[in-house]
C-alpha positions as CSV (number, residue, x, y, z in Angstrom):
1,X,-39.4,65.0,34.0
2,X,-40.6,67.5,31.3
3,X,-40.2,70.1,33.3
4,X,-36.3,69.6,33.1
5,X,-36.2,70.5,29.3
6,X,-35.5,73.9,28.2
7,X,-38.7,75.4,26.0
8,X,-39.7,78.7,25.9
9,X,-42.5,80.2,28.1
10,X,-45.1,79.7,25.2
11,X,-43.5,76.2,24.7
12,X,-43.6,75.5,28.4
13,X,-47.1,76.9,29.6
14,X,-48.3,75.0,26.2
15,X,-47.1,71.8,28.2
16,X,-49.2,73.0,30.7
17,X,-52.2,73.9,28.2
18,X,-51.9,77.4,29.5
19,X,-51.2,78.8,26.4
20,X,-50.8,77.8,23.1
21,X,-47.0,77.1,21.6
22,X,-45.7,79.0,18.5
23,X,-47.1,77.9,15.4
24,X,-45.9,77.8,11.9
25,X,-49.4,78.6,9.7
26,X,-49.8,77.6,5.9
27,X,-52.6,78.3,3.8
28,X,-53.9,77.6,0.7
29,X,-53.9,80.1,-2.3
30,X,-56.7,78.1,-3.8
31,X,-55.1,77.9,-7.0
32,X,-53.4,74.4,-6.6
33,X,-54.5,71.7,-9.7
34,X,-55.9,68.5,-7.8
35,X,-52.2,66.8,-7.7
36,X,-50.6,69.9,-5.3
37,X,-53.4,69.8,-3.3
38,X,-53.4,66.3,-2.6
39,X,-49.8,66.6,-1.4
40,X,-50.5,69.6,0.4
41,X,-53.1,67.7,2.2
42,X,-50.9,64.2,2.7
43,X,-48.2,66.4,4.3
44,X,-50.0,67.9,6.9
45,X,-51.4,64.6,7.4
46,X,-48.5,63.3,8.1
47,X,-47.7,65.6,11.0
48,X,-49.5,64.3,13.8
49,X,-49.5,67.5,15.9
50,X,-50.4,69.5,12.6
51,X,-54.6,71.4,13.1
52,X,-56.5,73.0,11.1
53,X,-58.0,76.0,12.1
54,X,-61.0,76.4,10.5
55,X,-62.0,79.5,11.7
56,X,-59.2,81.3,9.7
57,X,-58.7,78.4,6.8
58,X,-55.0,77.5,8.0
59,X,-53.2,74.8,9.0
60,X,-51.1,75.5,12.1
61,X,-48.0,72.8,13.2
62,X,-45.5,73.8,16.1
63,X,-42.7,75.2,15.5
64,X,-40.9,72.9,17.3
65,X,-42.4,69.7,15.4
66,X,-41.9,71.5,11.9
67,X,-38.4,72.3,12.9
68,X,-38.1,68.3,13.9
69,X,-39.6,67.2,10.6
70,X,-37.3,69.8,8.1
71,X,-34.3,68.7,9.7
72,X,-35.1,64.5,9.5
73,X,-35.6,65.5,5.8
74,X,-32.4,67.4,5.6
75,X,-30.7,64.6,6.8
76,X,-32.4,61.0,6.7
77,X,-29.6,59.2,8.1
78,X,-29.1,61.1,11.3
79,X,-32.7,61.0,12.1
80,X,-32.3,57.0,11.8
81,X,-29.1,57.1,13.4
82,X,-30.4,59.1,16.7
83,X,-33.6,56.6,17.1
84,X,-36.0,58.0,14.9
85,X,-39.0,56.5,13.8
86,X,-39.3,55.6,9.8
């Protein structure tokens, strides 16, 4: 049944773990007081598809799943209203 929802080809072959799927990265400036980083941390945390990469010190979250999250933020109620998880 996946295979009947649009993605892109990165998207797609990620489905597939052919590839990986487009990422949005963050990284830390290392100049956050305790406090900041602690949130920093919780958020990504929070993301259940969110990695980090230690290799380049990043944390990587598809773009498709950050897209998700910013809009239930935007807008709490429609995320409740269309079935979404609190």
């Amino acid at each position: 049944m996946s295979n009947l929802i649009l993605l892109c080809r990165r998207c797609h072959d990620a489905a597939h773990e052919q590839a990986t799927a487009p990422t949005v990265d963050f990284k830390s400036t290392g100049n956050m007081s305790t406090a900041s980083f602690d949130a920093f941390l919780q958020f990504f945390q929070g993301l259940p598809t969110a990695r980090f990469d230690g290799d380049e010190n990043i944390w990587k979250v598809p773009k498709a799943d950050f897209e998700e999250f910013i809009e239930e933020v935007r807008n709490p109620q429609k995320a409740i209203a269309d079935g979404g998880e609190r």
